[in-house]
CHARMM-style PDB file with segment names, atoms N, HN, CA, C and O in Angstrom:
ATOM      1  N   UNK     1      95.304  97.301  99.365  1.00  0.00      PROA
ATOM      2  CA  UNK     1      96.684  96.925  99.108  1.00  0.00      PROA
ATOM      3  C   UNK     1      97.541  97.332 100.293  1.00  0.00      PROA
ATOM      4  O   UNK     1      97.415  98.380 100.925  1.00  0.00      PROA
ATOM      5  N   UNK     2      98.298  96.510 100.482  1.00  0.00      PROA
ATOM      6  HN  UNK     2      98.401  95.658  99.969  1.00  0.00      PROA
ATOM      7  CA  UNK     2      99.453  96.629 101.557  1.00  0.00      PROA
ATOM      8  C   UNK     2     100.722  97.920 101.409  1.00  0.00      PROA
ATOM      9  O   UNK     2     101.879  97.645 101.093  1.00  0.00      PROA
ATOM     10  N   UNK     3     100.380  98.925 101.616  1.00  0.00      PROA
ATOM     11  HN  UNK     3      99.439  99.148 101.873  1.00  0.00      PROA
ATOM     12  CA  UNK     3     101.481  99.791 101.232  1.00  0.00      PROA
ATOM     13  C   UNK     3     102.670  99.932 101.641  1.00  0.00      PROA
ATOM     14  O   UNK     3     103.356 100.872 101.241  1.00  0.00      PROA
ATOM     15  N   UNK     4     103.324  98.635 102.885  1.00  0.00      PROA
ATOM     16  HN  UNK     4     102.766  97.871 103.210  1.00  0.00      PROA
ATOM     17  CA  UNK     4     104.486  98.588 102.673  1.00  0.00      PROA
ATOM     18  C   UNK     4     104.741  97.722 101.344  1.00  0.00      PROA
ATOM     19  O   UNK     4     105.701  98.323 100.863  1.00  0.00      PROA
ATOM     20  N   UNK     5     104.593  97.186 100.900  1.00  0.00      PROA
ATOM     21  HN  UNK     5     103.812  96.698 101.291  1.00  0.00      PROA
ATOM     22  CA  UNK     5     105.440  96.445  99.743  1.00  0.00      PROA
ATOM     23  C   UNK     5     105.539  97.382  97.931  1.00  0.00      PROA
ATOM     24  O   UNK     5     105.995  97.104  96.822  1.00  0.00      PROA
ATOM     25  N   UNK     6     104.750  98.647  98.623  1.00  0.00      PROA
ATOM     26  HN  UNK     6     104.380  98.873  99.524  1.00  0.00      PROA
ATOM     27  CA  UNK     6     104.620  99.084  96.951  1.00  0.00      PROA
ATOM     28  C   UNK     6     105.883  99.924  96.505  1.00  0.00      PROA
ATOM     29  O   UNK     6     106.065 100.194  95.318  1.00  0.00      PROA
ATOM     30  N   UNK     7     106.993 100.439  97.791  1.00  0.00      PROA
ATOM     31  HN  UNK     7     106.845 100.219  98.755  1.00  0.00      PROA
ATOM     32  CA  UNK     7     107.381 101.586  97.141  1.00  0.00      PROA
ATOM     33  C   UNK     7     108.990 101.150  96.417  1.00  0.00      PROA
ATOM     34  O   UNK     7     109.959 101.858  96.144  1.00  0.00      PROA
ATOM     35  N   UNK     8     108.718  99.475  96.249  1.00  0.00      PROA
ATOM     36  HN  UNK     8     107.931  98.899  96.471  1.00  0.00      PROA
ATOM     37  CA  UNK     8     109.831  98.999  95.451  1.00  0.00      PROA
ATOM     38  C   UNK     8     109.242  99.544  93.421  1.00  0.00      PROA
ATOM     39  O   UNK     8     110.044  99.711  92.502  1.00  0.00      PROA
ATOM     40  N   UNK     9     107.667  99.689  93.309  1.00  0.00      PROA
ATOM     41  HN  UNK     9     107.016  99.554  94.056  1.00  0.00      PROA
ATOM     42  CA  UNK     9     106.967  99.695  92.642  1.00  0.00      PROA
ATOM     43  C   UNK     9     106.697 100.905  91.850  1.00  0.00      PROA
ATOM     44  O   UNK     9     106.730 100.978  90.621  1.00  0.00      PROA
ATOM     45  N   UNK    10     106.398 101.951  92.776  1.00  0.00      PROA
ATOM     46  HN  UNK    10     106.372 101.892  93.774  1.00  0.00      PROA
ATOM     47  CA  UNK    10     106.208 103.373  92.376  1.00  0.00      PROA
ATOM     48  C   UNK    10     107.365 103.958  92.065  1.00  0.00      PROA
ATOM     49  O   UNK    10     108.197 103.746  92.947  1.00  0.00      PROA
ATOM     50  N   UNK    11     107.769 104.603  91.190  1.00  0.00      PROA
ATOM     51  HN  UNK    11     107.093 104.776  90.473  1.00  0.00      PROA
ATOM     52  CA  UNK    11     108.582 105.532  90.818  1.00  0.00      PROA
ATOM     53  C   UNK    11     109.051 106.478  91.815  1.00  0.00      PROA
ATOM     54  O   UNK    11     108.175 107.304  92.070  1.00  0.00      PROA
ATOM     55  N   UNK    12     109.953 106.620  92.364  1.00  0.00      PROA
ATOM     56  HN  UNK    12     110.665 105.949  92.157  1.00  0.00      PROA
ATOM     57  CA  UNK    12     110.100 107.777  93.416  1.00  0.00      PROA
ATOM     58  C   UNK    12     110.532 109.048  92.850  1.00  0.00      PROA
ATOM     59  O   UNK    12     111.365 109.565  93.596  1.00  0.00      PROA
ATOM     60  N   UNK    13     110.361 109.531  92.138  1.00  0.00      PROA
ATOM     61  HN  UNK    13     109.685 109.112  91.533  1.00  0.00      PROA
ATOM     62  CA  UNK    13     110.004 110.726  91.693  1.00  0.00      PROA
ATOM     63  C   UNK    13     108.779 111.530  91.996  1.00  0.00      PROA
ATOM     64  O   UNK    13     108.615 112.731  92.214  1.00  0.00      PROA
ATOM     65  N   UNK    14     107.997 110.539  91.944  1.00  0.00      PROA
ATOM     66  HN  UNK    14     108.131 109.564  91.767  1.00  0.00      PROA
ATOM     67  CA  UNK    14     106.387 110.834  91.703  1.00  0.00      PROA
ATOM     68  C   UNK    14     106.394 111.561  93.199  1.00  0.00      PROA
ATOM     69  O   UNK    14     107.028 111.077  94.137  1.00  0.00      PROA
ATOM     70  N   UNK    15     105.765 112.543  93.288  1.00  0.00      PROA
ATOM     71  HN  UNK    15     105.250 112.936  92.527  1.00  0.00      PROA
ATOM     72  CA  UNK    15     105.463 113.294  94.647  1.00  0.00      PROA
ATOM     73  C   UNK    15     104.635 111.936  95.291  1.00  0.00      PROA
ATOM     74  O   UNK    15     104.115 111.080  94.576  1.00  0.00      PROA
ATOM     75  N   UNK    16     104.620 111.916  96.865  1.00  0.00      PROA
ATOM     76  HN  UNK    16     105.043 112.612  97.446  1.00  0.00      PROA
ATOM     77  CA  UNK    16     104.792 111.410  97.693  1.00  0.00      PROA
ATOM     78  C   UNK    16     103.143 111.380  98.157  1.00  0.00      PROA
ATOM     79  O   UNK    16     102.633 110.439  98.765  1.00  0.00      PROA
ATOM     80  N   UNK    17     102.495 112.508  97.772  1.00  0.00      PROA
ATOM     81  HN  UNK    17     102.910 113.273  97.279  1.00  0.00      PROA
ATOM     82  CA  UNK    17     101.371 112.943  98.474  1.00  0.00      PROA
ATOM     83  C   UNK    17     100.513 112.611  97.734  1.00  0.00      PROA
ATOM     84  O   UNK    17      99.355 112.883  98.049  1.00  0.00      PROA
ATOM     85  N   UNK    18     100.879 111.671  96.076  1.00  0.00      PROA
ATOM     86  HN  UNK    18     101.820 111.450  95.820  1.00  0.00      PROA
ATOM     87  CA  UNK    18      99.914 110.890  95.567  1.00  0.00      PROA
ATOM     88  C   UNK    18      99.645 109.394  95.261  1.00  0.00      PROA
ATOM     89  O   UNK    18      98.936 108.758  94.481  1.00  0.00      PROA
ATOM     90  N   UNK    19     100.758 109.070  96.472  1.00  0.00      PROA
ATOM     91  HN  UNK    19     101.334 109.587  97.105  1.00  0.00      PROA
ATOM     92  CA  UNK    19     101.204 107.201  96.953  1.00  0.00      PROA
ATOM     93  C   UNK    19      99.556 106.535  97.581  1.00  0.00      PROA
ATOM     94  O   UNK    19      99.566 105.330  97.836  1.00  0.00      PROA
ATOM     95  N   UNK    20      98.304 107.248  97.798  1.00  0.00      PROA
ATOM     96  HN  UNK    20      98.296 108.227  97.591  1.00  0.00      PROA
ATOM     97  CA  UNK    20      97.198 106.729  98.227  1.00  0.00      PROA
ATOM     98  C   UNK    20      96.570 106.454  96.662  1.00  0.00      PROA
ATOM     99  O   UNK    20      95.857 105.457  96.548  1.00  0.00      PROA
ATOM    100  N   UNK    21      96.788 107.236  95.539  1.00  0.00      PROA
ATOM    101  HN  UNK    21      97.367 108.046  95.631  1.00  0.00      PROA
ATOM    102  CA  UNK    21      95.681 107.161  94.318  1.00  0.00      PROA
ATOM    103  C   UNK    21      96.805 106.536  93.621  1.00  0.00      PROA
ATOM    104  O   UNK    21      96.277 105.851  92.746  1.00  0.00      PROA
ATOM    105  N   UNK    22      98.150 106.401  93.540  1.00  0.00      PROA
ATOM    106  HN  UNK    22      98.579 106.957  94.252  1.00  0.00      PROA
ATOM    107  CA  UNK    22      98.774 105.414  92.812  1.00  0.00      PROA
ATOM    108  C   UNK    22      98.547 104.027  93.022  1.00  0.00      PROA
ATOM    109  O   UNK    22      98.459 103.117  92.199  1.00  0.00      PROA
ATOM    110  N   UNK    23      98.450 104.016  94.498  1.00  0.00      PROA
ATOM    111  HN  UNK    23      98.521 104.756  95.167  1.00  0.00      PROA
ATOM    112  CA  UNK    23      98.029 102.237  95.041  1.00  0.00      PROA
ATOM    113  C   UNK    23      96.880 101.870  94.604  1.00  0.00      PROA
ATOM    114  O   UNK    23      96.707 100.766  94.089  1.00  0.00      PROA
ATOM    115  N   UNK    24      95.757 102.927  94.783  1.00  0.00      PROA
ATOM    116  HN  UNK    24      95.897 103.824  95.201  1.00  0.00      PROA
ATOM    117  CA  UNK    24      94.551 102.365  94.311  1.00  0.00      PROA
ATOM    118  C   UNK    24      94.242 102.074  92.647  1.00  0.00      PROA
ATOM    119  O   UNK    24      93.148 101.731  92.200  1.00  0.00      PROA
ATOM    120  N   UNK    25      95.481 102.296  91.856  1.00  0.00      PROA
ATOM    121  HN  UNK    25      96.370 102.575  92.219  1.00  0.00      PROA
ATOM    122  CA  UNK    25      95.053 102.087  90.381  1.00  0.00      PROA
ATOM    123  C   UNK    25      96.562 101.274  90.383  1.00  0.00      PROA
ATOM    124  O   UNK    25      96.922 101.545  89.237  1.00  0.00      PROA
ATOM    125  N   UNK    26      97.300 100.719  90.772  1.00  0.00      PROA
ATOM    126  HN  UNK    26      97.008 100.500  91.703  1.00  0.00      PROA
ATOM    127  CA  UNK    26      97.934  99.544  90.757  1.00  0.00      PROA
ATOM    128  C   UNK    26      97.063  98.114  91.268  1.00  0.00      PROA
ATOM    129  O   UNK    26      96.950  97.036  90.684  1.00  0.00      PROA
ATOM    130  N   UNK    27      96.542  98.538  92.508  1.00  0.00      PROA
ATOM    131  HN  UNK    27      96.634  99.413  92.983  1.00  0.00      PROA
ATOM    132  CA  UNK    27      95.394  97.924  92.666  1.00  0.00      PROA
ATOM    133  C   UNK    27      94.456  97.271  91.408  1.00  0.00      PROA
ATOM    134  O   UNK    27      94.391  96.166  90.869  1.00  0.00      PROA
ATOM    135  N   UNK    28      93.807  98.500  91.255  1.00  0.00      PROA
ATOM    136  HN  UNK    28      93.859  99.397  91.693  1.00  0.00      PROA
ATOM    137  CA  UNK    28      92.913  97.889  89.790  1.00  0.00      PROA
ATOM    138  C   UNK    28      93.883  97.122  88.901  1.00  0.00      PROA
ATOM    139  O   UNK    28      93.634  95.917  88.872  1.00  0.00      PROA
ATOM    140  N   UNK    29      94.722  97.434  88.311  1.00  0.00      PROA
ATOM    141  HN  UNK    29      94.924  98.413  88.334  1.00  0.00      PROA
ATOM    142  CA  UNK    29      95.678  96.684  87.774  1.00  0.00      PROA
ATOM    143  C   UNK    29      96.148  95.118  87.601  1.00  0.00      PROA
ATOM    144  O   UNK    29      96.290  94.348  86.651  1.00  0.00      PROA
ATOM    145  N   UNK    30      96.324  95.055  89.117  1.00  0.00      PROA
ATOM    146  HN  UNK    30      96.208  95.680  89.889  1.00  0.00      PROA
ATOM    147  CA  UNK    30      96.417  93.430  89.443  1.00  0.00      PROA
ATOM    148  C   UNK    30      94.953  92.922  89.424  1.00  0.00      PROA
ATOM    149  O   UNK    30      94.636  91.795  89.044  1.00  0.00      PROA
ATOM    150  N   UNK    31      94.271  93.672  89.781  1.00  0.00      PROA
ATOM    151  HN  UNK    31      94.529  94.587  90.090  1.00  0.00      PROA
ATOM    152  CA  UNK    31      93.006  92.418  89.513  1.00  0.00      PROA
ATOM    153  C   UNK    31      92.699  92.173  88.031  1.00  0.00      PROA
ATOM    154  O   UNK    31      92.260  91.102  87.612  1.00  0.00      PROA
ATOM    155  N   UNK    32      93.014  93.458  87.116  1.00  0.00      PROA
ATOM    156  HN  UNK    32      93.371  94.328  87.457  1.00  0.00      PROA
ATOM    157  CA  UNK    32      92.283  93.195  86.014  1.00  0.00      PROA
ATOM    158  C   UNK    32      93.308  92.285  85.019  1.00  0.00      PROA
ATOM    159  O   UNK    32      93.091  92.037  83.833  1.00  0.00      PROA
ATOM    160  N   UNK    33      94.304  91.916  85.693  1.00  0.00      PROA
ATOM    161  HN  UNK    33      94.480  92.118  86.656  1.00  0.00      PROA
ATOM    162  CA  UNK    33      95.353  90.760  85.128  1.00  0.00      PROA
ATOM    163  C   UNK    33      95.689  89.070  85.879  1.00  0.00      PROA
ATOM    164  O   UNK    33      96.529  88.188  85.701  1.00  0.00      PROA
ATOM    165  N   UNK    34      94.492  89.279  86.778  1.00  0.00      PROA
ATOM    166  HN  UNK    34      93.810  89.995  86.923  1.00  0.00      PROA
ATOM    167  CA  UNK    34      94.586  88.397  87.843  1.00  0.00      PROA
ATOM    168  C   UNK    34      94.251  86.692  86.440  1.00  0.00      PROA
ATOM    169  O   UNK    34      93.399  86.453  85.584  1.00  0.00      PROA
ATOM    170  N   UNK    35      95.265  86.095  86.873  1.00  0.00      PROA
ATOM    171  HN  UNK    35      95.957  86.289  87.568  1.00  0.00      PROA
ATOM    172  CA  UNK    35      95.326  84.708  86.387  1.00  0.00      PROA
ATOM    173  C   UNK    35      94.005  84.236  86.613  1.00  0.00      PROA
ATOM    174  O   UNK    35      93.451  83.784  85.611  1.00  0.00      PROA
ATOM    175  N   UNK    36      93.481  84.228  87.474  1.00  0.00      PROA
ATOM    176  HN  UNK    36      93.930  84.595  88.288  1.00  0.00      PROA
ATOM    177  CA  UNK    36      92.184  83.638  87.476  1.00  0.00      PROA
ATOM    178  C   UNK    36      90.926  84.417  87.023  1.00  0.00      PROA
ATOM    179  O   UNK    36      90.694  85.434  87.678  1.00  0.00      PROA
ATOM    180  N   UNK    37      90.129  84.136  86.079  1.00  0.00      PROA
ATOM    181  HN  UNK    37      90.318  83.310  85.547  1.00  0.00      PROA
ATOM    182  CA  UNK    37      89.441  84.917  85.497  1.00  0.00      PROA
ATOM    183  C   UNK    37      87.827  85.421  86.271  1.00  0.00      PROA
ATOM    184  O   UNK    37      86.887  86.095  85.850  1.00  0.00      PROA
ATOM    185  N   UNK    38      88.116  84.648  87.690  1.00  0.00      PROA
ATOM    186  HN  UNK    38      88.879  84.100  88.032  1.00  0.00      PROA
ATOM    187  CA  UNK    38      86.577  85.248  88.066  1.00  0.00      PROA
ATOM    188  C   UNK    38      86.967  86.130  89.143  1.00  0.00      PROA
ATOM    189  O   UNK    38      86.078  86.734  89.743  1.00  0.00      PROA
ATOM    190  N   UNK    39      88.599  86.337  89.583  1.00  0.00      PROA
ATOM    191  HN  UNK    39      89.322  85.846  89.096  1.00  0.00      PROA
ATOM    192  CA  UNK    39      88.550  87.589  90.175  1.00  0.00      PROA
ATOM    193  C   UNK    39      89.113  88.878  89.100  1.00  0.00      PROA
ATOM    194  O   UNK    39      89.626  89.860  89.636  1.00  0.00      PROA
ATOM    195  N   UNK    40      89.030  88.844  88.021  1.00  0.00      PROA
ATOM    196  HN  UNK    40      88.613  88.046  87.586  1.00  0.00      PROA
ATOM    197  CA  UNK    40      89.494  89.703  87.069  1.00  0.00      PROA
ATOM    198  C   UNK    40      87.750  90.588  87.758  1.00  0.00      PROA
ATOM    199  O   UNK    40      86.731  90.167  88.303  1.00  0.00      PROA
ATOM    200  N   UNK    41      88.429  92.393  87.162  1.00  0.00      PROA
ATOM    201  HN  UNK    41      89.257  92.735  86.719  1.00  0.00      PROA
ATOM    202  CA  UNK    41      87.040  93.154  87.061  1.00  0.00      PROA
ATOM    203  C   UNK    41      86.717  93.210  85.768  1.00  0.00      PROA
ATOM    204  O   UNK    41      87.369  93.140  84.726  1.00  0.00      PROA
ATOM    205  N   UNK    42      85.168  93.400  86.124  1.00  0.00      PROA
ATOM    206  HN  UNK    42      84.638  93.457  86.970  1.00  0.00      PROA
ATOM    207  CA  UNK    42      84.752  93.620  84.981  1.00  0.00      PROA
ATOM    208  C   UNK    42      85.063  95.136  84.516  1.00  0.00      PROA
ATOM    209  O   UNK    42      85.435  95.975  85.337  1.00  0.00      PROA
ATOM    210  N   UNK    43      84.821  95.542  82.649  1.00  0.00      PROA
ATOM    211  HN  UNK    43      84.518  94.861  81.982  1.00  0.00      PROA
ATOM    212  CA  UNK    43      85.199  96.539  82.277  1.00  0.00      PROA
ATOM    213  C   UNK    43      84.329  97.821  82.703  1.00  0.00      PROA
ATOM    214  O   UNK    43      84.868  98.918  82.850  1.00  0.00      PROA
ATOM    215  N   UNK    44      82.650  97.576  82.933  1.00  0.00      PROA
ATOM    216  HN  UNK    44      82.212  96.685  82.813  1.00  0.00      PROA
ATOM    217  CA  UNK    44      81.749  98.099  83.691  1.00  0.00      PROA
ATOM    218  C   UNK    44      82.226  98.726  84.846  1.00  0.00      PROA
ATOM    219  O   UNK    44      82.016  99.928  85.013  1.00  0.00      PROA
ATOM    220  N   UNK    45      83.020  97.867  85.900  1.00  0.00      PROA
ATOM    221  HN  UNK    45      83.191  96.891  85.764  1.00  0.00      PROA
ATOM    222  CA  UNK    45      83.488  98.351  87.308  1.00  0.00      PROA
ATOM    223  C   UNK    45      84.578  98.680  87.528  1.00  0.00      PROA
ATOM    224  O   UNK    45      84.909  99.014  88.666  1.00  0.00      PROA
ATOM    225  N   UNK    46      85.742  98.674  86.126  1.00  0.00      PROA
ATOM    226  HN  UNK    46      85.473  98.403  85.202  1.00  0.00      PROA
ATOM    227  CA  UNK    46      86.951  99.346  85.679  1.00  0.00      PROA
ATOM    228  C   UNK    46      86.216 101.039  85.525  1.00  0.00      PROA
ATOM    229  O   UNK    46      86.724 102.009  86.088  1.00  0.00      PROA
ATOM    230  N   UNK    47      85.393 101.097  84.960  1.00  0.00      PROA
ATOM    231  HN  UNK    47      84.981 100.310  84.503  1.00  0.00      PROA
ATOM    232  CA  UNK    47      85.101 102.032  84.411  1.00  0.00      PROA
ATOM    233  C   UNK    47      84.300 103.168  85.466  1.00  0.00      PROA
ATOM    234  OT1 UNK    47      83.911 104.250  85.026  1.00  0.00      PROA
TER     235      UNK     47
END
């Protein structure tokens, strides 16, 4: 994920020094809502 566009996204409260593991589970996020269902993850590789 592109981390200029996230910090309209993240809460700025949230300490600063955990903006690498917030992206990566916003990340998961969008894929597992992705409109198209063959880039959705599976719950196996959610997991």
């Amino acid at each position: 994920m592109d981390l200029k566009g996230v910090e309209h996204v993240i809460d700025p409260k949230l300490d600063s020094c955990f903006k690498e593991e917030i992206c990566k589970v916003l990340d998961f996020g969008l894929l597992c809502t992705s409109p198209l269902p063959v880039y959705r993850l599976s719950m196996r590789r959610v997991v």
